[in-house]
PDB file with one MODEL, atoms N, CA, C and O in Angstrom:
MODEL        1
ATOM      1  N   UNK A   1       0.850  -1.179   0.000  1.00  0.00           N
ATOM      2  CA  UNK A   1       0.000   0.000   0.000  1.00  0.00           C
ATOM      3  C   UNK A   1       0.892   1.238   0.000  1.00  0.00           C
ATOM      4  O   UNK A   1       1.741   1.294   0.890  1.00  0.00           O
ATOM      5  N   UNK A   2       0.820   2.163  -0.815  1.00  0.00           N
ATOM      6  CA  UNK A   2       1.520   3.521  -0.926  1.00  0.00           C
ATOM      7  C   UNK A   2       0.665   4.311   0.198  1.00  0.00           C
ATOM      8  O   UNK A   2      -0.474   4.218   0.656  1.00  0.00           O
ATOM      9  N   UNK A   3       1.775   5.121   0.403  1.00  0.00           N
ATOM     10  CA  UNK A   3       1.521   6.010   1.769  1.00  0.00           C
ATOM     11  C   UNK A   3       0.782   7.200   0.477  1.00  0.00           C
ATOM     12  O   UNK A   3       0.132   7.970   1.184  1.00  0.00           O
ATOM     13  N   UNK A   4       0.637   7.576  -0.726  1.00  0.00           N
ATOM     14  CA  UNK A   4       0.070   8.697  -1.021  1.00  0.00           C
ATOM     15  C   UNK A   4      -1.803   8.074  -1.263  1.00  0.00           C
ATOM     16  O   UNK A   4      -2.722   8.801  -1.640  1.00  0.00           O
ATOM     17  N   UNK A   5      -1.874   7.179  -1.054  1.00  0.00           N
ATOM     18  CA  UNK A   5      -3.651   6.553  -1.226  1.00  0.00           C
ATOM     19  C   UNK A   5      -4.213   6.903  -0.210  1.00  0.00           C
ATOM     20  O   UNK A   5      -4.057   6.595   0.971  1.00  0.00           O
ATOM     21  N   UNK A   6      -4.966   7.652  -0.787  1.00  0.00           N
ATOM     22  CA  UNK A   6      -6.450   8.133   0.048  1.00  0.00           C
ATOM     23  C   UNK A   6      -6.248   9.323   1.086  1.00  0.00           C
ATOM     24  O   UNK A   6      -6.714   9.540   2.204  1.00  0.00           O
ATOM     25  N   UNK A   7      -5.238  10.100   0.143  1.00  0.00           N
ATOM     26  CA  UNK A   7      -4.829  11.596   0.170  1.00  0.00           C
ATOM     27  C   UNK A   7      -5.877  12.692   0.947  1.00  0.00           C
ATOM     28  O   UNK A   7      -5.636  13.429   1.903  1.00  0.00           O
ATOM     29  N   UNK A   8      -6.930  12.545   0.293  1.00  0.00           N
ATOM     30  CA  UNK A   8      -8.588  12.969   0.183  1.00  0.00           C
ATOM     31  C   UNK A   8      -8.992  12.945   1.393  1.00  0.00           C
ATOM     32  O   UNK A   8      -9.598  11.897   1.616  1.00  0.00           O
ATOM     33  N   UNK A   9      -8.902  13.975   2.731  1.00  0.00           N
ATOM     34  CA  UNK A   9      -9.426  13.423   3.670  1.00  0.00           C
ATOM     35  C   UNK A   9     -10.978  13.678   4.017  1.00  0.00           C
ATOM     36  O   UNK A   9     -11.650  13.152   4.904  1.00  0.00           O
ATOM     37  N   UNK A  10     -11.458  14.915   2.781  1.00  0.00           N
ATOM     38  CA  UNK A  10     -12.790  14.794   3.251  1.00  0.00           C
ATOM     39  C   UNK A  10     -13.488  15.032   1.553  1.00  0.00           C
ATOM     40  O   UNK A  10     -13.129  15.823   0.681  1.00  0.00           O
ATOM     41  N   UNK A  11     -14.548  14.049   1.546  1.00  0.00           N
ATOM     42  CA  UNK A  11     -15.403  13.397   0.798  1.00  0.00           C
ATOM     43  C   UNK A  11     -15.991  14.892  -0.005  1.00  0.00           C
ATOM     44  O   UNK A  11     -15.806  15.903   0.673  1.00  0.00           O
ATOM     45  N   UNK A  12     -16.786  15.145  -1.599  1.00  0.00           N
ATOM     46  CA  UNK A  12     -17.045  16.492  -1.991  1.00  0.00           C
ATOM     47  C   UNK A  12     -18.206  16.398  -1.588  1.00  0.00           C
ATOM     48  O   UNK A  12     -18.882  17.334  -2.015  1.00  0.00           O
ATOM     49  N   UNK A  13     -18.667  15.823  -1.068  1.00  0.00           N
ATOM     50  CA  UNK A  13     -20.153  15.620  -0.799  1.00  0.00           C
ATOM     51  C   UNK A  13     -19.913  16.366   0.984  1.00  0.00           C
ATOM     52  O   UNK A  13     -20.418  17.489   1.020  1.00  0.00           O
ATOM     53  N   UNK A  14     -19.638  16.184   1.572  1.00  0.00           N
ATOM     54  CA  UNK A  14     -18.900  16.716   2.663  1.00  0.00           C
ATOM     55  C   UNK A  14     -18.383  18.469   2.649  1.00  0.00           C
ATOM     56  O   UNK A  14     -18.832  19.377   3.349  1.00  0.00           O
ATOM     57  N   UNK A  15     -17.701  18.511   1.989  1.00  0.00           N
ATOM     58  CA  UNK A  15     -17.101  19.429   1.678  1.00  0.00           C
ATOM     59  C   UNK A  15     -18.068  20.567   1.152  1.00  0.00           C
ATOM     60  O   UNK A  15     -17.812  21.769   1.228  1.00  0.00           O
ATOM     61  N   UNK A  16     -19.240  20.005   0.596  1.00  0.00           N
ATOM     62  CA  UNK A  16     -20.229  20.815   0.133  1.00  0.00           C
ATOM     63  C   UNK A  16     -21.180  21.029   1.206  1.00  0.00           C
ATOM     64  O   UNK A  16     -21.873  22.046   1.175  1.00  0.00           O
ATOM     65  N   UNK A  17     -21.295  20.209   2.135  1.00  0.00           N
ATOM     66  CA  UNK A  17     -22.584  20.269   3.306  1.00  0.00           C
ATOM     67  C   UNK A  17     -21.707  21.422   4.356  1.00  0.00           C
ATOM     68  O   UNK A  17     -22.264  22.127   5.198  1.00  0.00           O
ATOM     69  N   UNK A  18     -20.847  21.415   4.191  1.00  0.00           N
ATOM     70  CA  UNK A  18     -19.986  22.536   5.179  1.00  0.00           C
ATOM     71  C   UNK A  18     -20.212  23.810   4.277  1.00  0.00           C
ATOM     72  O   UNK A  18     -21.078  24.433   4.892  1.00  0.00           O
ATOM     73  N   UNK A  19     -19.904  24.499   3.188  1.00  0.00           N
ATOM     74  CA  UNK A  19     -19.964  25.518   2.518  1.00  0.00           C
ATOM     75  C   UNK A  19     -21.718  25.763   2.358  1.00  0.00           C
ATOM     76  O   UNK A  19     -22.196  26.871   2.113  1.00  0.00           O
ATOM     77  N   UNK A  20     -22.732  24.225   2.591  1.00  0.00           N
ATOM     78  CA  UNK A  20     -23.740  25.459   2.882  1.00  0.00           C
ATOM     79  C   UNK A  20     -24.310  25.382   3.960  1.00  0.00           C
ATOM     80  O   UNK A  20     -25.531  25.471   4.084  1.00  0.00           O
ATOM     81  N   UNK A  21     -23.512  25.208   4.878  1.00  0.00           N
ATOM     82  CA  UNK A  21     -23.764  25.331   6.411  1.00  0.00           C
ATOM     83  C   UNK A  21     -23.375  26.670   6.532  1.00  0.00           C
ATOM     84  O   UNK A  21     -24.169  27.517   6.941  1.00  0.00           O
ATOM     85  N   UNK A  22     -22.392  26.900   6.258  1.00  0.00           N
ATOM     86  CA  UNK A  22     -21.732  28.698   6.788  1.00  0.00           C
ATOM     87  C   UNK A  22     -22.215  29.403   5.838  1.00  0.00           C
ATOM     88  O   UNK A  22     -21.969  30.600   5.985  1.00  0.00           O
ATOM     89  N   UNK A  23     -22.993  29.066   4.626  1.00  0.00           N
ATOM     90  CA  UNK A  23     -24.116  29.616   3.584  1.00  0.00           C
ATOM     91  C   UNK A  23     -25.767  30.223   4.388  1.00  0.00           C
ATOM     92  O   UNK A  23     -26.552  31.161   4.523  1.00  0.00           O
ATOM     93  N   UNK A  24     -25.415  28.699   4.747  1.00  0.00           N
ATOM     94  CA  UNK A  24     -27.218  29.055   5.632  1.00  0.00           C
ATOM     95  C   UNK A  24     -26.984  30.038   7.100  1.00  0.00           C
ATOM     96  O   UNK A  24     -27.955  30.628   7.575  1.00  0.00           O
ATOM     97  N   UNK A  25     -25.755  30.131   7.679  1.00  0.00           N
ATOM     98  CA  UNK A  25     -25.876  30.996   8.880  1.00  0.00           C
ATOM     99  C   UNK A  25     -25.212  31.816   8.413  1.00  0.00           C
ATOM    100  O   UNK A  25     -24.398  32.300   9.199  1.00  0.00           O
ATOM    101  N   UNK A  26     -25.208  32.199   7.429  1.00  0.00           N
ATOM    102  CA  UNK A  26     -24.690  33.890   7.058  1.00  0.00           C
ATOM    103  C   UNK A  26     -25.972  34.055   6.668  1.00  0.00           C
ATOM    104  O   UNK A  26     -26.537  34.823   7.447  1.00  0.00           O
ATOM    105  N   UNK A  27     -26.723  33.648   5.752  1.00  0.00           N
ATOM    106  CA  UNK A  27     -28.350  34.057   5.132  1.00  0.00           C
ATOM    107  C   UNK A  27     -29.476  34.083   6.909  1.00  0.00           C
ATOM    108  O   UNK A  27     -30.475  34.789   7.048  1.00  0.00           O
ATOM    109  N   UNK A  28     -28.908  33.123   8.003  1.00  0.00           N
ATOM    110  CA  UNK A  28     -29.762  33.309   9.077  1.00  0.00           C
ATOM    111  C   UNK A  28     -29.357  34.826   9.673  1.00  0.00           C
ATOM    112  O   UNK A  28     -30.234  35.675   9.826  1.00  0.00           O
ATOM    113  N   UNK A  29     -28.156  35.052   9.948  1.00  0.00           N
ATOM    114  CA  UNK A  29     -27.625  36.109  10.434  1.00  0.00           C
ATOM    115  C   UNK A  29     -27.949  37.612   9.948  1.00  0.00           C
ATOM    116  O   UNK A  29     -28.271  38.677  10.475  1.00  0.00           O
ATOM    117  N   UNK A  30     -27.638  37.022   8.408  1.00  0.00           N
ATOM    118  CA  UNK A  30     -28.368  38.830   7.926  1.00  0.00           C
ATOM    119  C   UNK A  30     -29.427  39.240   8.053  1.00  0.00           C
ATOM    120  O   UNK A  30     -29.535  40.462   8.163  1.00  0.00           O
ATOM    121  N   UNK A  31     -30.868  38.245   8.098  1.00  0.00           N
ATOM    122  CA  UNK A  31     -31.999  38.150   8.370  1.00  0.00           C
ATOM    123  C   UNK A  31     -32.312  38.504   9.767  1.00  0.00           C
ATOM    124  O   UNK A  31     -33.312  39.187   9.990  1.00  0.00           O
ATOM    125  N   UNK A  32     -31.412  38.029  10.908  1.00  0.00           N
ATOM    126  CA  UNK A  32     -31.608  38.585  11.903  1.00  0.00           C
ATOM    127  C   UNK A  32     -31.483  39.597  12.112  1.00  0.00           C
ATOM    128  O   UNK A  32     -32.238  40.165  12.900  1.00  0.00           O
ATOM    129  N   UNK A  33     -30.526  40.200  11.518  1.00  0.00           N
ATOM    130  CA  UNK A  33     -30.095  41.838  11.749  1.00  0.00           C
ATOM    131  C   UNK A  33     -30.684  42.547  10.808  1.00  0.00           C
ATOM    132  O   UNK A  33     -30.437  43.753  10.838  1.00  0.00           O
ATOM    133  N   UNK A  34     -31.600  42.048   9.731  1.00  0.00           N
ATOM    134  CA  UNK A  34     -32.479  42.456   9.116  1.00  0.00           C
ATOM    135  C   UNK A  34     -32.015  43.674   7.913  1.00  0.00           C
ATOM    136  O   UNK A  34     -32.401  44.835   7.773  1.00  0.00           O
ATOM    137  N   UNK A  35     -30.915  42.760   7.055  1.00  0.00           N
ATOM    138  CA  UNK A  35     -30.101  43.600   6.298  1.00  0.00           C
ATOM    139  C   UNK A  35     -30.645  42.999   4.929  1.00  0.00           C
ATOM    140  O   UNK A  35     -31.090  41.856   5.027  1.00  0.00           O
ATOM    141  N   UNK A  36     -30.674  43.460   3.937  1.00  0.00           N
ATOM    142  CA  UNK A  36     -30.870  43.188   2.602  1.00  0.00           C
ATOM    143  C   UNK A  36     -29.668  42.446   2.193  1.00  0.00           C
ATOM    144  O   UNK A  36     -28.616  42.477   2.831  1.00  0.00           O
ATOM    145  N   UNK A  37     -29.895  41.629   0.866  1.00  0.00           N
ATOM    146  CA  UNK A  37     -28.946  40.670   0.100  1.00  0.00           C
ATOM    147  C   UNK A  37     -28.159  42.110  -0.516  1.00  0.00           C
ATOM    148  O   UNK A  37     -26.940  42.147  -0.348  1.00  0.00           O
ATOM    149  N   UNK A  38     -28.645  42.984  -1.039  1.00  0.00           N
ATOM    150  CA  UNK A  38     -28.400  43.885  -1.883  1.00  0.00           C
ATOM    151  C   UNK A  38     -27.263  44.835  -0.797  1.00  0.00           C
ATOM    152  O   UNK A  38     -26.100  45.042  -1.142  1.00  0.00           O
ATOM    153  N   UNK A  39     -27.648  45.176   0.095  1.00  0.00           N
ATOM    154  CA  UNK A  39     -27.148  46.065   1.607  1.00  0.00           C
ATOM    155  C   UNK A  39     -25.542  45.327   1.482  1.00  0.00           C
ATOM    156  O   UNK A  39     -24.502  45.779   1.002  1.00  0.00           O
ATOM    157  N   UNK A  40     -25.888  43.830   2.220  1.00  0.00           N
ATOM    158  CA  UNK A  40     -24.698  43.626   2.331  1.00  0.00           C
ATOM    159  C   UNK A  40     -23.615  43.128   1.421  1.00  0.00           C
ATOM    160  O   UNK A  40     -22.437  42.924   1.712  1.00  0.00           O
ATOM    161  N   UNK A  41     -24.325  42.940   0.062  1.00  0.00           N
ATOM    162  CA  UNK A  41     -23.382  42.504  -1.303  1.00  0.00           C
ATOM    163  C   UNK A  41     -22.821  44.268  -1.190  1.00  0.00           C
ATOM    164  O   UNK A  41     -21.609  44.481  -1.171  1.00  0.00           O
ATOM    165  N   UNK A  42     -23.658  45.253  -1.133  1.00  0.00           N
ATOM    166  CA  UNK A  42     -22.884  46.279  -1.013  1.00  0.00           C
ATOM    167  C   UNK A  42     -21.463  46.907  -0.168  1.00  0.00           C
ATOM    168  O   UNK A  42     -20.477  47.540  -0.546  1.00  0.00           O
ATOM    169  N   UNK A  43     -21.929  46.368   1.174  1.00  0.00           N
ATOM    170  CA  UNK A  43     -21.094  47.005   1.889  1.00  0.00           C
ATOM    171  C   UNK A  43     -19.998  45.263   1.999  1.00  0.00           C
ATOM    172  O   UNK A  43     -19.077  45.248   2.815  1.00  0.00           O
ATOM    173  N   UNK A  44     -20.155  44.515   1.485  1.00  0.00           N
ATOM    174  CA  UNK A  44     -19.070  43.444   0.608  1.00  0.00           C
ATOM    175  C   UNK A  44     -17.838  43.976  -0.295  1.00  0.00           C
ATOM    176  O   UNK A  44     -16.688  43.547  -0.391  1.00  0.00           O
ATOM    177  N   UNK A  45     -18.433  44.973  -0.871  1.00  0.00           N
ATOM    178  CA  UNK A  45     -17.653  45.307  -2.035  1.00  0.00           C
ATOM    179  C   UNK A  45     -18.414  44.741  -3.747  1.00  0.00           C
ATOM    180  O   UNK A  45     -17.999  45.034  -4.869  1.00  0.00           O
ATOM    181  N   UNK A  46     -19.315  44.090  -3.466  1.00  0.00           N
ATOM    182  CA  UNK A  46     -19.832  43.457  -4.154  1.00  0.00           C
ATOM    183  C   UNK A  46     -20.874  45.026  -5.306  1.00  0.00           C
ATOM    184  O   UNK A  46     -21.435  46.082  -5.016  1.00  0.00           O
ATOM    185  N   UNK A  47     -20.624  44.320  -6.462  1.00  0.00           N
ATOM    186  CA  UNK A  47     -21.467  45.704  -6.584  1.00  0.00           C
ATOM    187  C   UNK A  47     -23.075  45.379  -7.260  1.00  0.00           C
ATOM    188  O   UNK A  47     -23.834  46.166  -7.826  1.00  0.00           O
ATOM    189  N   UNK A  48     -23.236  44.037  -6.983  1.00  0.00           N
ATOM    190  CA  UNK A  48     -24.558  43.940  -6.820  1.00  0.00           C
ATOM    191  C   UNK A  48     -24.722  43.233  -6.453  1.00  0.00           C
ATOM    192  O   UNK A  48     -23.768  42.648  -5.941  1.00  0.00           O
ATOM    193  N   UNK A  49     -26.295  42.524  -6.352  1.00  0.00           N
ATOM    194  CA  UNK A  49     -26.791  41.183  -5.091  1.00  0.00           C
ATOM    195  C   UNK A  49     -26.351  39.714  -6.018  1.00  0.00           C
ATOM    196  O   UNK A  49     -26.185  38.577  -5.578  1.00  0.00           O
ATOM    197  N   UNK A  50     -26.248  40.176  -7.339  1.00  0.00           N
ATOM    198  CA  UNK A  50     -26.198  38.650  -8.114  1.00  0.00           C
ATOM    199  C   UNK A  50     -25.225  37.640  -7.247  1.00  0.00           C
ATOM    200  O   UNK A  50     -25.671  36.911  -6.361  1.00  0.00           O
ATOM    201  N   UNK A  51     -24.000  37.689  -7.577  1.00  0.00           N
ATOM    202  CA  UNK A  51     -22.703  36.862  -6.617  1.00  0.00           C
ATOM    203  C   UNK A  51     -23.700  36.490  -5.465  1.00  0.00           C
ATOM    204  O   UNK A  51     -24.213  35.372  -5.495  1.00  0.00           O
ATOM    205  N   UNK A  52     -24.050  37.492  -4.297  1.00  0.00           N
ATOM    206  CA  UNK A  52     -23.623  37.239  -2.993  1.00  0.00           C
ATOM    207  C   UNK A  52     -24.707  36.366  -2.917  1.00  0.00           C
ATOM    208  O   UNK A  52     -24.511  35.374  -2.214  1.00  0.00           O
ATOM    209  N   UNK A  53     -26.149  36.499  -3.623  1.00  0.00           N
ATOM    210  CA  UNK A  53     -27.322  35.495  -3.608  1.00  0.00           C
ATOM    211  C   UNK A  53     -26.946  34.064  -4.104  1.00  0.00           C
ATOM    212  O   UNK A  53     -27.319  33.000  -3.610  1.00  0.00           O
ATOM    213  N   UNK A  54     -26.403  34.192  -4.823  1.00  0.00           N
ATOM    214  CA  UNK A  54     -26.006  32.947  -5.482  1.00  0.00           C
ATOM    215  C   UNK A  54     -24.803  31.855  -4.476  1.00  0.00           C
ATOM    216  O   UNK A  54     -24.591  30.643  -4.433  1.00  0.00           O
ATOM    217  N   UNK A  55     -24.152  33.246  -3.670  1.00  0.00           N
ATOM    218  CA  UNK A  55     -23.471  32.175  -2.492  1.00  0.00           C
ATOM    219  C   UNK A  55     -23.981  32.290  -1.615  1.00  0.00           C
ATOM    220  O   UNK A  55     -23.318  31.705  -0.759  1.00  0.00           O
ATOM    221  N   UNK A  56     -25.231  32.904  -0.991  1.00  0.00           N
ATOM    222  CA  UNK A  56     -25.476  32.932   0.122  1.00  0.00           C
ATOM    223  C   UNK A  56     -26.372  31.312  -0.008  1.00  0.00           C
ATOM    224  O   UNK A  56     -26.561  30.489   0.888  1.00  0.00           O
ATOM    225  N   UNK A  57     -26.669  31.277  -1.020  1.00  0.00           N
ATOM    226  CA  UNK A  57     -28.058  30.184  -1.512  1.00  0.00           C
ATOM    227  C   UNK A  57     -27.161  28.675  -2.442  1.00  0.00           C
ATOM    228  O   UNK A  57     -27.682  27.770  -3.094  1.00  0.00           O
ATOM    229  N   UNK A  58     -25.889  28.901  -2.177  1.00  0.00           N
ATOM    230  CA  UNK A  58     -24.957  28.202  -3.105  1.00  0.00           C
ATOM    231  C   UNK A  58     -25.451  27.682  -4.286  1.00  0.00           C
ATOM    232  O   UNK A  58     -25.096  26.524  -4.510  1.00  0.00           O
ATOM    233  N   UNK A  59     -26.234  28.253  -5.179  1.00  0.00           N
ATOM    234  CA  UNK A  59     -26.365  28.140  -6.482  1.00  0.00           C
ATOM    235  C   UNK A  59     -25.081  28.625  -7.086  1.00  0.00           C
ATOM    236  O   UNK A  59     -24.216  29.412  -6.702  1.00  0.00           O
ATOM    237  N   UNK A  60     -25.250  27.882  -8.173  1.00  0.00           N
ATOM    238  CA  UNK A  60     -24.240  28.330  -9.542  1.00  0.00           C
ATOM    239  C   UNK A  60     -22.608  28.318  -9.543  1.00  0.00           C
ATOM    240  O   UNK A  60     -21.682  28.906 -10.100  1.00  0.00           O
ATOM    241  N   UNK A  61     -22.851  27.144  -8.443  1.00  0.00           N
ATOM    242  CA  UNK A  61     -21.027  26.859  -7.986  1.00  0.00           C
ATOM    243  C   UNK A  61     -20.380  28.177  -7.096  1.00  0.00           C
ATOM    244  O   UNK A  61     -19.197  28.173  -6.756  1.00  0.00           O
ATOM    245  N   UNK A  62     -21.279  29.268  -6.775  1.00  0.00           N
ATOM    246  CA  UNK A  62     -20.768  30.168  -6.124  1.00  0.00           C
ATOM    247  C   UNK A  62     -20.476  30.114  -4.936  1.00  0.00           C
ATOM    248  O   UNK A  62     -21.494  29.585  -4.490  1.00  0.00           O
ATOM    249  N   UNK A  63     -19.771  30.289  -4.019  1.00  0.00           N
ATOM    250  CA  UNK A  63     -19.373  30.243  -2.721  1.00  0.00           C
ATOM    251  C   UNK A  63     -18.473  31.653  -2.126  1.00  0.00           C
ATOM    252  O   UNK A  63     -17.780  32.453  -2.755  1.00  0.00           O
ATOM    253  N   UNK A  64     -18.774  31.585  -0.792  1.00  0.00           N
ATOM    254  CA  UNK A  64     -17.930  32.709  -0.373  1.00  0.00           C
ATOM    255  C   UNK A  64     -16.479  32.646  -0.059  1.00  0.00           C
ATOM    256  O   UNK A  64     -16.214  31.634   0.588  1.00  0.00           O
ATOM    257  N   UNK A  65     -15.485  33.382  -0.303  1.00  0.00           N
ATOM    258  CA  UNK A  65     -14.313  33.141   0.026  1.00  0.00           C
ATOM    259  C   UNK A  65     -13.972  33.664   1.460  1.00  0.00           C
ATOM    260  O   UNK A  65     -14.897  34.186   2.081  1.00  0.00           O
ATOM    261  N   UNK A  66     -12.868  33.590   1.991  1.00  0.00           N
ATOM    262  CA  UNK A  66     -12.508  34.098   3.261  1.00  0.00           C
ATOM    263  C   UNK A  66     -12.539  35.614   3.319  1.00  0.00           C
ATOM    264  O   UNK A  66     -13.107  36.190   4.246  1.00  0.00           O
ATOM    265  N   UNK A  67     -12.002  36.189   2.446  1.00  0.00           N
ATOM    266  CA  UNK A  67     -12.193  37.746   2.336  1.00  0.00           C
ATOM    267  C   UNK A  67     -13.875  38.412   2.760  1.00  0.00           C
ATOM    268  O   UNK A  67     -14.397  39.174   3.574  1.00  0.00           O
ATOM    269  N   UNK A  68     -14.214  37.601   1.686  1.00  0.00           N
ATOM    270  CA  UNK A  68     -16.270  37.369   1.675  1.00  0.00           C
ATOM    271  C   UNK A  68     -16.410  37.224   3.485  1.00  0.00           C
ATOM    272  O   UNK A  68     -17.033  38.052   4.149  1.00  0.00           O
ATOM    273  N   UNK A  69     -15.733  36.063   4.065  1.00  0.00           N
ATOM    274  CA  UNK A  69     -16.243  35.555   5.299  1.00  0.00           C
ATOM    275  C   UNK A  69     -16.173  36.663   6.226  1.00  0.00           C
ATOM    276  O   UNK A  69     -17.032  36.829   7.092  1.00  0.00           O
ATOM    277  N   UNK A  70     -14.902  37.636   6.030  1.00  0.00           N
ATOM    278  CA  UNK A  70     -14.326  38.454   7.200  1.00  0.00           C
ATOM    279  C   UNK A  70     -15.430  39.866   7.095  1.00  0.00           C
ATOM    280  O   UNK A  70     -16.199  40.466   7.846  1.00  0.00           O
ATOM    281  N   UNK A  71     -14.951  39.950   5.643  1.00  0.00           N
ATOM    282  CA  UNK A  71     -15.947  41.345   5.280  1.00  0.00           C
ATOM    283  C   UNK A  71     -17.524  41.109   6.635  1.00  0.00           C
ATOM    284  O   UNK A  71     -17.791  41.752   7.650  1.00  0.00           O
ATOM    285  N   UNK A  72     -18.086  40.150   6.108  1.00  0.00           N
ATOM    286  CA  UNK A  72     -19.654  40.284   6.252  1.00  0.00           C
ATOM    287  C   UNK A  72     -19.681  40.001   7.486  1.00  0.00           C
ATOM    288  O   UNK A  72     -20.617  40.530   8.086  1.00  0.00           O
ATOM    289  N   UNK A  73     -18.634  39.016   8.420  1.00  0.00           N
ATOM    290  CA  UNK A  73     -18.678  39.431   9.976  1.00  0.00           C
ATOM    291  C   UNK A  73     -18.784  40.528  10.254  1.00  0.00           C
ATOM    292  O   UNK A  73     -19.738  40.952  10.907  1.00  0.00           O
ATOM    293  N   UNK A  74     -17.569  41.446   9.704  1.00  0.00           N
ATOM    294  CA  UNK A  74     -17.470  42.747  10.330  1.00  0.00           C
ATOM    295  C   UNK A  74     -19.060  44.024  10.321  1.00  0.00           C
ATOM    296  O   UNK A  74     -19.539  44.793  11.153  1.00  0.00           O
ATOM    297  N   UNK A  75     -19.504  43.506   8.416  1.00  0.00           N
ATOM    298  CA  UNK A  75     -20.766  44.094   8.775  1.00  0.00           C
ATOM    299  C   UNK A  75     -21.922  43.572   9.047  1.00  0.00           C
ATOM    300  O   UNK A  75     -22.794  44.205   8.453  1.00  0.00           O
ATOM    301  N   UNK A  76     -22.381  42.642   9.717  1.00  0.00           N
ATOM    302  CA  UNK A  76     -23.017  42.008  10.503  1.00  0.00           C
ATOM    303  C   UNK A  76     -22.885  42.130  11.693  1.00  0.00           C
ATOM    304  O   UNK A  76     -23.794  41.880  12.486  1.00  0.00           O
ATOM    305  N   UNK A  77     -20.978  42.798  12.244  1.00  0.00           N
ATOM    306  CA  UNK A  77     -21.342  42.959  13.645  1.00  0.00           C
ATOM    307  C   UNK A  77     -21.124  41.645  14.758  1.00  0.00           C
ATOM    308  O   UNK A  77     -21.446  41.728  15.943  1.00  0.00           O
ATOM    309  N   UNK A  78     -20.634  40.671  14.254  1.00  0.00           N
ATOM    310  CA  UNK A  78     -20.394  39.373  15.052  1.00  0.00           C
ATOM    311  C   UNK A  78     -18.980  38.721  14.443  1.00  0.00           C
ATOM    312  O   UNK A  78     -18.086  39.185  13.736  1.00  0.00           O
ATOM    313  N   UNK A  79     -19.190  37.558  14.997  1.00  0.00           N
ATOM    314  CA  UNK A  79     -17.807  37.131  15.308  1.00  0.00           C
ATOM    315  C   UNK A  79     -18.054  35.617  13.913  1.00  0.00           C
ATOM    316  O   UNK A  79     -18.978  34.828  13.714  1.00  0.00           O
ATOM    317  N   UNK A  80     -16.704  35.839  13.240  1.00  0.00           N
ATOM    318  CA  UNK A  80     -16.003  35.108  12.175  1.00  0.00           C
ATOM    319  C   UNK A  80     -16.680  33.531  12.488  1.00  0.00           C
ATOM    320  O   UNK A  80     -17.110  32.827  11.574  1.00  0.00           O
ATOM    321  N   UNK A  81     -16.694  33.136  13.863  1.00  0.00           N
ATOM    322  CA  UNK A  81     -16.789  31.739  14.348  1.00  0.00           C
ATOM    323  C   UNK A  81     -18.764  31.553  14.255  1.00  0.00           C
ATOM    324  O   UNK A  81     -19.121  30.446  13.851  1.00  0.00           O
ATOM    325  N   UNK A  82     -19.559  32.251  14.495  1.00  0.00           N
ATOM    326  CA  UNK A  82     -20.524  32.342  14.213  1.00  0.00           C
ATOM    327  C   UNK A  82     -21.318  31.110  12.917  1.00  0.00           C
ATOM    328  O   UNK A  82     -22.158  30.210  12.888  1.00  0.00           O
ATOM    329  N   UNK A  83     -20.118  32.032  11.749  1.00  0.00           N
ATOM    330  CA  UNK A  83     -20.717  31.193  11.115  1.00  0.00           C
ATOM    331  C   UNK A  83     -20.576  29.619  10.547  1.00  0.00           C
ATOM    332  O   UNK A  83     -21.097  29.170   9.527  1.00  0.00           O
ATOM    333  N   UNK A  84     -19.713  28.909  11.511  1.00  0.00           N
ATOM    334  CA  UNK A  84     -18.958  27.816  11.279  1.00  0.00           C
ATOM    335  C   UNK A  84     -19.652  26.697  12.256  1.00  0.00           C
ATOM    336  O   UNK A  84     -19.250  25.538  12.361  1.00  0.00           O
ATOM    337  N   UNK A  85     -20.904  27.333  13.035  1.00  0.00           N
ATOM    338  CA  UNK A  85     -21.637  26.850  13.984  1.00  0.00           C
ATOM    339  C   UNK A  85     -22.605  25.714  13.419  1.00  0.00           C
ATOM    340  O   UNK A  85     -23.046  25.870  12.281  1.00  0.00           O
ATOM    341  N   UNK A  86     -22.969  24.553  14.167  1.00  0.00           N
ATOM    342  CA  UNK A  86     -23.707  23.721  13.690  1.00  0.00           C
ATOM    343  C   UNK A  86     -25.605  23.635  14.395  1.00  0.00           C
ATOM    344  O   UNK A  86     -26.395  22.807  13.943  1.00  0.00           O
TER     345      UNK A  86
ENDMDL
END
């Protein structure tokens, strides 16, 4: 058995239930604080809601990156770990 088999330690099916886990509590979070898709694709940098809907809702292979992650803590007002919650 080669030590490089089964490299892969987590499954894409996996890997996808996590990206819309921190999908769905960023879309719970803005809702709580009662901010628009449009509001915070704005104050994202984003310059419209298309992208950020599409990752908030992970359609269209879109996802948020870490930059994405830090930004929308900060305007949301809470903490980075928030959204990594189960």
């Amino acid at each position: 058995m080669s030590i490089f088999e089964n490299l892969c330690i987590a499954e894409a099916e996996e890997v996808q239930e996590f990206i819309e886990l921190v999908a769905a509590n960023i879309k719970r979070i803005r809702k709580e604080k009662g901010v628009s898709q449009l509001e915070l694709a704005l104050m994202i940098g984003q310059k419209s809601s298309a992208f950020y809907a599409n990752a908030e809702n992970s359609a269209k292979n879109r996802r948020f990156n870490l930059e994405h992650i830090y930004k929308i803590a900060k305007a949301l007002d809470v903490d980075v770990t928030d959204f990594f919650v189960k």
